[in-house]
C-alpha positions, 0 to 999 in steps of 0.5 A: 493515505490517512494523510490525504483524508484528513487533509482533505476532510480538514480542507472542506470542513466536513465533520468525520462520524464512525460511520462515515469513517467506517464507509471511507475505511472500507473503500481504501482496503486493498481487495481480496482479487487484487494480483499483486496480493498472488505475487510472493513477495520477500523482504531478502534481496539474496532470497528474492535473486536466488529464486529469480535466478532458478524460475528465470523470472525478472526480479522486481525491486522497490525501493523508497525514502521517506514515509510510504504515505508521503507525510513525512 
C-alpha cells in the first residue's frame, strides 16, 4: 500500500507533510470491528487441518508469489 501512495502522490506532484501523512496513515489501518480480525488465523496447515477437521469448518488457504504489496 506504501507503494500505491507514493506512486500516486509522485504521480500528481503533491508534496507529503507529517500531518498529512499522519491523516493518510490512519485511513489505511485496518479497523478495530473488522471480521477478519475474529477469525483465528494459523500460520501451520497441519494445526490449521487439524482444527478443521474437529470443528468441521471448511479451512481457508492463501497463498502468494511475490511482495504482499505487489512491488516487487
Amino acid at each position: 500500500m506504501i507503494c500505491l501512495t507514493t506512486a500516486m502522490l509522485l504521480m500528481f506532484g503533491q508534496a507529503l507533510d507529517e500531518a498529512e501523512f499522519g491523516r493518510l496513515h490512519a485511513l489505511l489501518e485496518p479497523q478495530r470491528g473488522e471480521a477478519w480480525r475474529s477469525i483465528p488465523w494459523t500460520t501451520s496447515m497441519l494445526q490449521a487441518r487439524e482444527v478443521a477437521l474437529r470443528e468441521r469448518k471448511p479451512l481457508f488457504l492463501w497463498s502468494m508469489n511475490g511482495s504482499p504489496l505487489g512491488c516487487t
